[in-house]
C-alpha positions as CSV (number, residue, x, y, z in Angstrom):
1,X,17.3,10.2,5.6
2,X,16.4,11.5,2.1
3,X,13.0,9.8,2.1
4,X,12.4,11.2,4.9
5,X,13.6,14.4,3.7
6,X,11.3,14.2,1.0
7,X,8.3,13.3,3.1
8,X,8.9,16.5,5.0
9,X,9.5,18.4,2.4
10,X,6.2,17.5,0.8
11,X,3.9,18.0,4.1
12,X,5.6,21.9,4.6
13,X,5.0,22.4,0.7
14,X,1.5,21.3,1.3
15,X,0.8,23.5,4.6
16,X,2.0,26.3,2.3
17,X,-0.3,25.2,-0.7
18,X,-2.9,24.6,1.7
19,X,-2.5,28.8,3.2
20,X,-2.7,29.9,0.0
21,X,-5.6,28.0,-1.2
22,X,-7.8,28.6,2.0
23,X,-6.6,31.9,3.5
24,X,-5.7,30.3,6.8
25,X,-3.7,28.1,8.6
26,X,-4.5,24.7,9.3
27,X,-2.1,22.4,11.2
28,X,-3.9,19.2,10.4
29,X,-2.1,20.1,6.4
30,X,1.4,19.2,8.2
31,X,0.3,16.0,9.5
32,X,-2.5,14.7,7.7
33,X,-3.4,13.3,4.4
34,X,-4.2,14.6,1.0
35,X,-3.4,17.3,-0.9
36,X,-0.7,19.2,-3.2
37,X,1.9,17.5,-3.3
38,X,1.7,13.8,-2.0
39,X,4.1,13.0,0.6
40,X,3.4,9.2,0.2
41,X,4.3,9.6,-4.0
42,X,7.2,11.9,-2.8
43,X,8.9,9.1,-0.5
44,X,8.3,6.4,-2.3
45,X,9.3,8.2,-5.5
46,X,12.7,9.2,-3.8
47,X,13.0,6.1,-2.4
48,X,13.1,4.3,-5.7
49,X,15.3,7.0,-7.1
50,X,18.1,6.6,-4.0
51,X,18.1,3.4,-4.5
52,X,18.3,3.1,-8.4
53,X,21.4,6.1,-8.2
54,X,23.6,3.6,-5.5
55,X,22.6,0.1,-6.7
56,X,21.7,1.0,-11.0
57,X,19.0,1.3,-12.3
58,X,19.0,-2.6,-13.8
59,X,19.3,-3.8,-9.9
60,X,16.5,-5.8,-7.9
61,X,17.1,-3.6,-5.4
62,X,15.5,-0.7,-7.6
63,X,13.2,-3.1,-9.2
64,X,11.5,-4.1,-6.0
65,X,11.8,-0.1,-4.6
66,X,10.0,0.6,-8.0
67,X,7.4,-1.9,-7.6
68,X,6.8,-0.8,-3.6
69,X,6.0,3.2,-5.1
70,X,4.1,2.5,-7.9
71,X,1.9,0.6,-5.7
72,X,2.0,3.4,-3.0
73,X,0.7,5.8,-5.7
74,X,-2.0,4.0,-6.8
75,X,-3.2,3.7,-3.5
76,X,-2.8,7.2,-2.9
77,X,-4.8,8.1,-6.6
78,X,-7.0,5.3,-6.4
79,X,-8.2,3.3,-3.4
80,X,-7.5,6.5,-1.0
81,X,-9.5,8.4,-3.6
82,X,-12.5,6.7,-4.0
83,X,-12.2,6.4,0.1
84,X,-12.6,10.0,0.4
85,X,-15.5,10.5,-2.2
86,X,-17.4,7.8,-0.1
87,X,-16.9,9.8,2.9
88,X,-18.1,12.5,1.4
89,X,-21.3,11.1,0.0
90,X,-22.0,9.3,3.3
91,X,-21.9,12.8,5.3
92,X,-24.1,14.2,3.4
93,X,-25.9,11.5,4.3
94,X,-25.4,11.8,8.0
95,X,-26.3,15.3,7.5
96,X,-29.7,14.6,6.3
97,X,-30.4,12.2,8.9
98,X,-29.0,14.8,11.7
99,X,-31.2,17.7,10.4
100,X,-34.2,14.8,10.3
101,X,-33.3,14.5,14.2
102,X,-33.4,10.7,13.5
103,X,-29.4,10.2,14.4
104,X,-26.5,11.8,15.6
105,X,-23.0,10.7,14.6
106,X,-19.3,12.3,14.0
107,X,-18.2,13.2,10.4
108,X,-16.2,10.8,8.3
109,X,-12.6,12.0,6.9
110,X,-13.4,13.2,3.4
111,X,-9.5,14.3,2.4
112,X,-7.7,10.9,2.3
113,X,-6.8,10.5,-0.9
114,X,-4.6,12.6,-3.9
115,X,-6.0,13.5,-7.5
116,X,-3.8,11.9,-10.4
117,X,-1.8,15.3,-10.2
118,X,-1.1,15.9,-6.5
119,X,0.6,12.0,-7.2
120,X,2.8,13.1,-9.8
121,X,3.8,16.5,-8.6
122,X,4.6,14.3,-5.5
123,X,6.1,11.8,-7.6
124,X,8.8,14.7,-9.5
125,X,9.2,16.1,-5.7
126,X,10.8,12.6,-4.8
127,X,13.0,12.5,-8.0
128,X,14.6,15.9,-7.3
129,X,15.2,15.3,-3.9
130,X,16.5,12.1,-4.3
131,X,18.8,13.7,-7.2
132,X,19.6,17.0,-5.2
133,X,21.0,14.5,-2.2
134,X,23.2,12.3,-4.3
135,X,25.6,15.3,-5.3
């Protein structure tokens, strides 16, 4: 329930962030990817931490929960990153074509990824929550 916890935690921070930022209300902030903070780093952050506080710190329990979030938020910097930076070129792309009147297609997601700080403001929203719910 804490991971959880933390995942929601991190999508209502980033509808918030996302207000601010842009002046408006977008629902697709609560349930979608990207942006301040990341849920995924969050969760698997608080995962690891839960799991290190119950079973130490030295357990293989923590050592695989470890191993599971830092590969989540390299995804999440890296691979979903460079994802959304291809989208983006390729619709500009698609834009050209579509003003050319040669094609017509839908947009590609362009917001799929997190820079290296929306991971590890994420990654210290996990490790507080995961602290906060063990006392």
């Amino acid at each position: 329930m804490t991971t959880i916890s933390s995942w929601i935690i991190a999508q209502v921070i980033k509808l918030f962030v996302g207000f601010i930022r842009q002046k408006k209300f977008d629902f697709r902030w609560l349930v979608g990817t990207g942006g301040m903070p990341s849920s995924h780093a969050a969760g698997a952050s608080c995962l690891a931490t839960a799991i290190g506080l119950d079973y130490g710190f030295g357990s293989v329990h923590f050592a695989l929960a470890a191993s599971f979030a830092i590969v989540v938020m390299f995804d999440a910097q890296g691979v979903r990153r460079a994802t959304g930076k291809q989208a983006h070129i390729l619709n500009k792309i698609m834009d050209d074509i579509y003003w050319q009147k040669k094609i017509q297609e839908g947009r590609l997601r362009e917001f799929v990824g997190h820079t290296p700080i929306e991971v590890v403001a994420g990654f210290l929203l996990g490790i507080t929550i995961a602290f906060f719910a063990q006392e």
